[in-house]
N, CA, C and O atoms as a GROMACS GRO file, in nm:
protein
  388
    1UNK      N    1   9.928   9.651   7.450
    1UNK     CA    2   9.869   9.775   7.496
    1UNK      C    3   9.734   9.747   7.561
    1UNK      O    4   9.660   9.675   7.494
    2UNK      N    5   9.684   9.790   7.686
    2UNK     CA    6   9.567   9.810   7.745
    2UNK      C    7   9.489   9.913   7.669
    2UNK      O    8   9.531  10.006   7.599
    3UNK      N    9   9.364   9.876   7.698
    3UNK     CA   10   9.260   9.955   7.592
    3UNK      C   11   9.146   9.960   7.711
    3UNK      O   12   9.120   9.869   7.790
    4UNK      N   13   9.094  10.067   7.706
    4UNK     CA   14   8.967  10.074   7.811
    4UNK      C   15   8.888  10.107   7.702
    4UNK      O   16   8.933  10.168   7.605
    5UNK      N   17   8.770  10.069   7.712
    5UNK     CA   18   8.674  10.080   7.629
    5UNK      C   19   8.605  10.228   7.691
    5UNK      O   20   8.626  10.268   7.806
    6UNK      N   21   8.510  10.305   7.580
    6UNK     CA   22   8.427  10.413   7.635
    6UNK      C   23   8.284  10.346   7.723
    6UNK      O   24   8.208  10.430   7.772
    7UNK      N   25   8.251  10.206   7.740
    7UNK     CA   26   8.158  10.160   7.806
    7UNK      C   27   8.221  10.144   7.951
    7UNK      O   28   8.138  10.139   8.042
    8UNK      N   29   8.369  10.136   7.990
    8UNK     CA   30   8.420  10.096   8.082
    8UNK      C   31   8.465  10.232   8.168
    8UNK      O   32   8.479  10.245   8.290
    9UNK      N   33   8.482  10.332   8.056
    9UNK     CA   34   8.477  10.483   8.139
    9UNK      C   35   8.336  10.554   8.149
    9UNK      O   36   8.314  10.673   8.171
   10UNK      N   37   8.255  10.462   8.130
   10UNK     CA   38   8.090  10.497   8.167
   10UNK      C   39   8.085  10.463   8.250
   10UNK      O   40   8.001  10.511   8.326
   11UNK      N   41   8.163  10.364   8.291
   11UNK     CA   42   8.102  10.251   8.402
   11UNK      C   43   8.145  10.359   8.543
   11UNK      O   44   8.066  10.417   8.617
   12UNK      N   45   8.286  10.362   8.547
   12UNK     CA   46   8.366  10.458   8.605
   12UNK      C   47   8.294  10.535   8.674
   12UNK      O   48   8.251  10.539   8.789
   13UNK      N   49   8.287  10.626   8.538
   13UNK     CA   50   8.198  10.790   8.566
   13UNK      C   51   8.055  10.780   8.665
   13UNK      O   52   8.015  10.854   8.755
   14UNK      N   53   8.002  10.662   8.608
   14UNK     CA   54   7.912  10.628   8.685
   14UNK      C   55   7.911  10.611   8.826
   14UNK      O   56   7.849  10.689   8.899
   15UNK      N   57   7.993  10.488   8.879
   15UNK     CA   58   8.017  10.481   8.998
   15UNK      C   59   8.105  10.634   9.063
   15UNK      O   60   8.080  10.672   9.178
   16UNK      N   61   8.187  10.698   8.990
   16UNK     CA   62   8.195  10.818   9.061
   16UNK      C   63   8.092  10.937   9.049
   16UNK      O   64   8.114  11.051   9.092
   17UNK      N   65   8.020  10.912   9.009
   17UNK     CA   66   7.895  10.992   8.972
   17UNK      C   67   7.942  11.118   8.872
   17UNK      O   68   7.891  11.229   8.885
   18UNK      N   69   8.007  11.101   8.808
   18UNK     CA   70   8.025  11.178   8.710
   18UNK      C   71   7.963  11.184   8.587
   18UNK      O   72   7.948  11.079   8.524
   19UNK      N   73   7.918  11.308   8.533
   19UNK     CA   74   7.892  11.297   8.331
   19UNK      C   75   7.973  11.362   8.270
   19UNK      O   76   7.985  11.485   8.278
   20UNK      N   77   8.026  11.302   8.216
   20UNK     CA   78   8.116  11.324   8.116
   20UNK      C   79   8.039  11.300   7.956
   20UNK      O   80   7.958  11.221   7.907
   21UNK      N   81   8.133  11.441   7.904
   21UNK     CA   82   8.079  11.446   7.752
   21UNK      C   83   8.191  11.339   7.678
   21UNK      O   84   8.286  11.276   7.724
   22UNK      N   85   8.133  11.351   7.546
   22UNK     CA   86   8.144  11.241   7.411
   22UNK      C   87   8.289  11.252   7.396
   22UNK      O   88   8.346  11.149   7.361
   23UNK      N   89   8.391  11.405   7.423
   23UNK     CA   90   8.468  11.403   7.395
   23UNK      C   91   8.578  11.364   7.496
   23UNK      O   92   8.694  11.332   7.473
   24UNK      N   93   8.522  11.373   7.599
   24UNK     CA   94   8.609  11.337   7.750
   24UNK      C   95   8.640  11.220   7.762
   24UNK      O   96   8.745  11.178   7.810
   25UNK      N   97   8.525  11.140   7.708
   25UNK     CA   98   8.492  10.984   7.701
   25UNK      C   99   8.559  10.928   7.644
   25UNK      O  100   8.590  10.813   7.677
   26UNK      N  101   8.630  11.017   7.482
   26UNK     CA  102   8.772  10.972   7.431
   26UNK      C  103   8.841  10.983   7.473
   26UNK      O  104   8.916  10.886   7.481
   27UNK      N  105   8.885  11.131   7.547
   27UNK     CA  106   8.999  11.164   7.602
   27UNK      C  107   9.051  11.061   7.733
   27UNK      O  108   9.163  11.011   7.736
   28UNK      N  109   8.969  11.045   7.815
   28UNK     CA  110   8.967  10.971   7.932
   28UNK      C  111   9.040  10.826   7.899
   28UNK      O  112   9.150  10.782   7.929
   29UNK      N  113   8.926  10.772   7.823
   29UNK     CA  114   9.001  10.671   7.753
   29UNK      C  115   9.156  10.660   7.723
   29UNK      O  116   9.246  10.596   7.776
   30UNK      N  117   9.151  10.732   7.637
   30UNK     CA  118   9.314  10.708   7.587
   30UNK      C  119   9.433  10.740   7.698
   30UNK      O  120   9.548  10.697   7.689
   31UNK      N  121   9.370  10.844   7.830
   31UNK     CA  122   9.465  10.868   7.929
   31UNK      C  123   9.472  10.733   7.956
   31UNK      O  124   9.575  10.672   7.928
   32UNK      N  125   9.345  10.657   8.023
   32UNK     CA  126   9.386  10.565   8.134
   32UNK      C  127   9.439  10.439   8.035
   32UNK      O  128   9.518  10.364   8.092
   33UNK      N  129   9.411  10.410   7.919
   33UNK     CA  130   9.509  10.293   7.886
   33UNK      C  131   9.666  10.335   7.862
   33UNK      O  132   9.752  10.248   7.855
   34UNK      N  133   9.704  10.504   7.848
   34UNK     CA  134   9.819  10.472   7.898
   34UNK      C  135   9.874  10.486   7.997
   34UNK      O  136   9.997  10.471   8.001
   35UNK      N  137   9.784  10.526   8.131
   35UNK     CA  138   9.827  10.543   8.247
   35UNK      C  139   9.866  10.342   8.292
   35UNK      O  140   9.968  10.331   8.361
   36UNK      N  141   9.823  10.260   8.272
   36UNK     CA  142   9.764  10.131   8.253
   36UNK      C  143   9.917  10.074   8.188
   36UNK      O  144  10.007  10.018   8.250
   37UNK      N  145   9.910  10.110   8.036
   37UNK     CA  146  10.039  10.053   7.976
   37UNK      C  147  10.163  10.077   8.071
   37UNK      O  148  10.259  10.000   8.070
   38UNK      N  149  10.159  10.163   8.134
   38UNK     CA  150  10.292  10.246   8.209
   38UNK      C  151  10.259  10.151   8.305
   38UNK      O  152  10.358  10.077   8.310
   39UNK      N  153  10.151  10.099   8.406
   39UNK     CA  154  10.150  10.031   8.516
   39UNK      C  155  10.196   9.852   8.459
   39UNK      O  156  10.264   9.776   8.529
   40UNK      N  157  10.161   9.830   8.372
   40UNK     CA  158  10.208   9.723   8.312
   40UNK      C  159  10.363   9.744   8.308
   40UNK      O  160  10.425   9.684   8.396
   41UNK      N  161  10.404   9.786   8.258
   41UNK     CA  162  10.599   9.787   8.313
   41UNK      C  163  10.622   9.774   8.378
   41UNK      O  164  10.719   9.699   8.391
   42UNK      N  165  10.552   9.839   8.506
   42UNK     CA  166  10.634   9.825   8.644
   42UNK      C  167  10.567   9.703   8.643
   42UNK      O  168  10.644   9.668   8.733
   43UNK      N  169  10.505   9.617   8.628
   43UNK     CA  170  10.504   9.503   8.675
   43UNK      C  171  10.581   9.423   8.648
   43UNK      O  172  10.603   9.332   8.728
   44UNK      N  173  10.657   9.430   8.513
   44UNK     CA  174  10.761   9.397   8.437
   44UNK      C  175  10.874   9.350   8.478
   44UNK      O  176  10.949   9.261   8.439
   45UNK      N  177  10.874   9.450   8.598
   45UNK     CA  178  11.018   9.512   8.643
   45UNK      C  179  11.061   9.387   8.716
   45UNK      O  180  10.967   9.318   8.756
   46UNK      N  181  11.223   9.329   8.753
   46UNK     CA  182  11.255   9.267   8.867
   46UNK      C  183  11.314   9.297   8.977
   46UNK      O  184  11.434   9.318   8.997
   47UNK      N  185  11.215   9.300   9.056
   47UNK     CA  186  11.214   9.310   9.208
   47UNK      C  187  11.266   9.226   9.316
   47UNK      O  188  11.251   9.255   9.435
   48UNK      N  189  11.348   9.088   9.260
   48UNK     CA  190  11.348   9.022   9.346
   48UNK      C  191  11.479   9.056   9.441
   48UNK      O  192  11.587   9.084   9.390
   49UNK      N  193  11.458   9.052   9.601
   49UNK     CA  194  11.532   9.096   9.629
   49UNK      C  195  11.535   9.216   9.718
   49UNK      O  196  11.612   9.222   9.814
   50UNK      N  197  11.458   9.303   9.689
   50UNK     CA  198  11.453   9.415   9.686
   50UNK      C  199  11.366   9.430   9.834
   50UNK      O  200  11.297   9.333   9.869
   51UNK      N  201  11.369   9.532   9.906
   51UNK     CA  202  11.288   9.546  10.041
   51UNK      C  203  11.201   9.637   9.970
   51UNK      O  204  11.241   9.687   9.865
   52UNK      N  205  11.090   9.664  10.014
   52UNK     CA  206  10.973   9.726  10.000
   52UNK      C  207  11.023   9.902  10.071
   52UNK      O  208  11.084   9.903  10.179
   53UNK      N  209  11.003   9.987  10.027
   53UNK     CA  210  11.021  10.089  10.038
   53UNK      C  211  10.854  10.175  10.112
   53UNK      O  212  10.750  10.202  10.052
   54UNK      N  213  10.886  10.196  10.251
   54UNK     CA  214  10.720  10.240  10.282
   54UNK      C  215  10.741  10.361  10.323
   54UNK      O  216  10.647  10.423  10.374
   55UNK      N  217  10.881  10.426  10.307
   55UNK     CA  218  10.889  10.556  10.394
   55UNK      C  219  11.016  10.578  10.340
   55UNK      O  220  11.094  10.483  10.342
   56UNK      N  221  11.057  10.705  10.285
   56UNK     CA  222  11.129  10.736  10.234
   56UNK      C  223  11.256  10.883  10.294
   56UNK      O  224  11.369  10.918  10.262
   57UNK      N  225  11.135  10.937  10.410
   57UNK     CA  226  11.240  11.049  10.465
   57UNK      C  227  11.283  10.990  10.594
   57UNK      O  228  11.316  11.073  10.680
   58UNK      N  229  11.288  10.871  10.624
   58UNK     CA  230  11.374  10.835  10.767
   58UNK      C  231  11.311  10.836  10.917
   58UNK      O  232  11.353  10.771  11.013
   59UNK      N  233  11.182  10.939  10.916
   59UNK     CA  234  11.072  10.893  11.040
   59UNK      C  235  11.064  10.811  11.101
   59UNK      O  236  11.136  10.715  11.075
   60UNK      N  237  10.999  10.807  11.182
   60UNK     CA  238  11.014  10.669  11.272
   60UNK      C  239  10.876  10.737  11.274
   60UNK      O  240  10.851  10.856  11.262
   61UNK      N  241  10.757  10.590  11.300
   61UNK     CA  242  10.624  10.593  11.365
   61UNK      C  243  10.653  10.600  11.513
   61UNK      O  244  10.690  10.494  11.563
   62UNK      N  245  10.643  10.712  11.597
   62UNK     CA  246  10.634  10.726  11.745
   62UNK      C  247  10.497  10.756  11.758
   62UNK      O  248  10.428  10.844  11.706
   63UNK      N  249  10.467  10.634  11.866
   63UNK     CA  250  10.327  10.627  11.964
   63UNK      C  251  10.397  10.689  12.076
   63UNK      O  252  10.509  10.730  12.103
   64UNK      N  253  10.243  10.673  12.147
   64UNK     CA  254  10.293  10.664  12.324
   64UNK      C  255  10.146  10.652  12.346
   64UNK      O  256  10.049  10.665  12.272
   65UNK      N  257  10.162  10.619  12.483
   65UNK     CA  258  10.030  10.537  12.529
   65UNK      C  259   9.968  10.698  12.575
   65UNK      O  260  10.044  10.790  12.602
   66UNK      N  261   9.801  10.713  12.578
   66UNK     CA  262   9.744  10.834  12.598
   66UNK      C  263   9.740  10.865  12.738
   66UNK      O  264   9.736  10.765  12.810
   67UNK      N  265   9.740  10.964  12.789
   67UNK     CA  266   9.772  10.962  12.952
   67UNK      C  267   9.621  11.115  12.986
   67UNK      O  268   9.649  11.224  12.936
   68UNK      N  269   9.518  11.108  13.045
   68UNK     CA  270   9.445  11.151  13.132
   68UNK      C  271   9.478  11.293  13.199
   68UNK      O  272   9.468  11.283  13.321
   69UNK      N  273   9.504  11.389  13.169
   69UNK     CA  274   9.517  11.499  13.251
   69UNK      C  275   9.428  11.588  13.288
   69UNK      O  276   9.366  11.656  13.206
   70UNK      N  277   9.413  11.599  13.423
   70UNK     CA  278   9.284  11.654  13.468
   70UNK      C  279   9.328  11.819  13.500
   70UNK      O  280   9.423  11.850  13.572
   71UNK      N  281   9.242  11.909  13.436
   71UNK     CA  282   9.278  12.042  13.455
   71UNK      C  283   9.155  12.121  13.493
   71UNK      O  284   9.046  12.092  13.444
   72UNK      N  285   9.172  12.224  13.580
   72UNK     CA  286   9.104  12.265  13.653
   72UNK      C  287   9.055  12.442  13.563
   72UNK      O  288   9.116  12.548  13.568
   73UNK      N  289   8.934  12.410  13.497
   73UNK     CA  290   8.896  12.541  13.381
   73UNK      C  291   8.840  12.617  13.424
   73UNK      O  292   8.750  12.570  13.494
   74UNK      N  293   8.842  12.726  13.421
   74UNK     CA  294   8.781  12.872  13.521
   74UNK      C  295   8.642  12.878  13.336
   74UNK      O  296   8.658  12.924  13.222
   75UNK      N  297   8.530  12.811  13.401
   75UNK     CA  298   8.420  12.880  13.311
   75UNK      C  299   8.447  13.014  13.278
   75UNK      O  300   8.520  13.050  13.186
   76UNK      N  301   8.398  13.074  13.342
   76UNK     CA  302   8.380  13.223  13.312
   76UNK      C  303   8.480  13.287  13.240
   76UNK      O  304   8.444  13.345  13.137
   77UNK      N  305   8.611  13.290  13.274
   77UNK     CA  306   8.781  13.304  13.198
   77UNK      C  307   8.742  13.301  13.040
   77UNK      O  308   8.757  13.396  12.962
   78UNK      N  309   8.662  13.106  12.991
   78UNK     CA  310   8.651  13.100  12.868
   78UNK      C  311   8.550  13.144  12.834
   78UNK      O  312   8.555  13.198  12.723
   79UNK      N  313   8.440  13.144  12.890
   79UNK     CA  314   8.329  13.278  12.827
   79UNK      C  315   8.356  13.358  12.797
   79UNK      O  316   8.322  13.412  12.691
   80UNK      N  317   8.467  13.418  12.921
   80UNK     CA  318   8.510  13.580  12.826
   80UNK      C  319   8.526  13.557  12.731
   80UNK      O  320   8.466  13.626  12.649
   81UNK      N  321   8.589  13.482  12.694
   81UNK     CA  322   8.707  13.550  12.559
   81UNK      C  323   8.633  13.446  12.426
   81UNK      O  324   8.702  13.384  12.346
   82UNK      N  325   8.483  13.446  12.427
   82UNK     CA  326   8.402  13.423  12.325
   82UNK      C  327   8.332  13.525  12.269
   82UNK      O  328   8.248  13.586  12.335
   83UNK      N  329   8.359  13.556  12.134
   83UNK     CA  330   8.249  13.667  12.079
   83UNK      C  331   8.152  13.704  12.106
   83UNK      O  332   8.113  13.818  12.125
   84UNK      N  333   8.078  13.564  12.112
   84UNK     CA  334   7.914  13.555  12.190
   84UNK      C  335   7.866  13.482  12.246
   84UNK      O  336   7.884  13.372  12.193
   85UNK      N  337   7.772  13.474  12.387
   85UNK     CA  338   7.723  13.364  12.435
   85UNK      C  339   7.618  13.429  12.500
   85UNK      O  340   7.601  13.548  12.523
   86UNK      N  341   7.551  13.330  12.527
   86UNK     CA  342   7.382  13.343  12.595
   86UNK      C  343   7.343  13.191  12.701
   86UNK      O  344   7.347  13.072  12.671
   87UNK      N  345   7.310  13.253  12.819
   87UNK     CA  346   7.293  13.154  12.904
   87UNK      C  347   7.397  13.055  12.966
   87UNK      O  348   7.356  12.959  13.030
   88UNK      N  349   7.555  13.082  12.943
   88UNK     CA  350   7.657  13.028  12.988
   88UNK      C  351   7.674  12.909  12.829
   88UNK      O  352   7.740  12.805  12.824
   89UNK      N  353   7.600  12.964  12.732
   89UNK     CA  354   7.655  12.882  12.635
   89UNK      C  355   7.656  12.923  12.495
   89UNK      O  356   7.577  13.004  12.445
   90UNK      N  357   7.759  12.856  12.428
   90UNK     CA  358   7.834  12.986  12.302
   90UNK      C  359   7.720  12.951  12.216
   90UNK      O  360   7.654  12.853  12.182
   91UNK      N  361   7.732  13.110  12.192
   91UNK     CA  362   7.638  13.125  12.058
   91UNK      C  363   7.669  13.153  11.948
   91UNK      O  364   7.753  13.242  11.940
   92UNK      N  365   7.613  13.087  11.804
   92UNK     CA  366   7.709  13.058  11.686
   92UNK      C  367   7.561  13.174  11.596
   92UNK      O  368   7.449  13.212  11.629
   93UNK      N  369   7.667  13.192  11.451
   93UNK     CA  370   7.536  13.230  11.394
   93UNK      C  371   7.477  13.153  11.332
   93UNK      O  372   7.542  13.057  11.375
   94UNK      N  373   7.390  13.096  11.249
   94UNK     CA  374   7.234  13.060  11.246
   94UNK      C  375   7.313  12.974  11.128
   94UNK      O  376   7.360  13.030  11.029
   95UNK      N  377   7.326  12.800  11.156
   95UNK     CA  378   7.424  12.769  11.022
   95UNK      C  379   7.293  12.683  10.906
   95UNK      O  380   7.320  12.641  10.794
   96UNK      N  381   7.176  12.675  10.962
   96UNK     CA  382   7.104  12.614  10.843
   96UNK      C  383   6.995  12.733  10.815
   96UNK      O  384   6.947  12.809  10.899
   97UNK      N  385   6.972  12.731  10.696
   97UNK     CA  386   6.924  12.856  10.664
   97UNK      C  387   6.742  12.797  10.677
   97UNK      O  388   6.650  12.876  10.656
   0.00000   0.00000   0.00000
């Protein structure tokens, strides 16, 4: 059985910047050594043989190379249809206080 110590889910908490109370610190604990024991099986397991599984619903990765299209934008058209603007340029409301 894997055992994480409560100094090693300090450590953790720490680097994720977390505080965790006295009792979490048990709880936590006892999750991840058996999240841990369970990862220890699958290591267990024999694989030989076996193809690596990286995609499971049948997709295909489709690229395509990026292609440049030059379009001709009527300013004013997209001004209209902005809530607000001032001076030919959109105006937002006020986001730092």
């Amino acid at each position: 059985m894997v055992k994480i110590s409560q100094e090693e889910i300090l450590k953790l908490a720490n680097l994720a910047q977390l505080k965790l109370s006295k009792e979490e610190l048990t709880e936590f604990s006892s999750e991840l050594s058996t999240i841990l024991d369970y990862v220890s099986q699958l290591d267990k397991v024999d694989v030989e043989g076996l193809e690596p599984t990286y995609q499971v619903t049948g997709l295909k990765n489709v690229t395509r190379d990026d292609v440049k299209i030059d379009y001709e934008v009527d300013k004013d058209l997209l001004m209209s249809n902005l809530p607000d603007s001032q001076d030919g340029q959109i105006k937002v409301k006020r986001m730092i206080g």
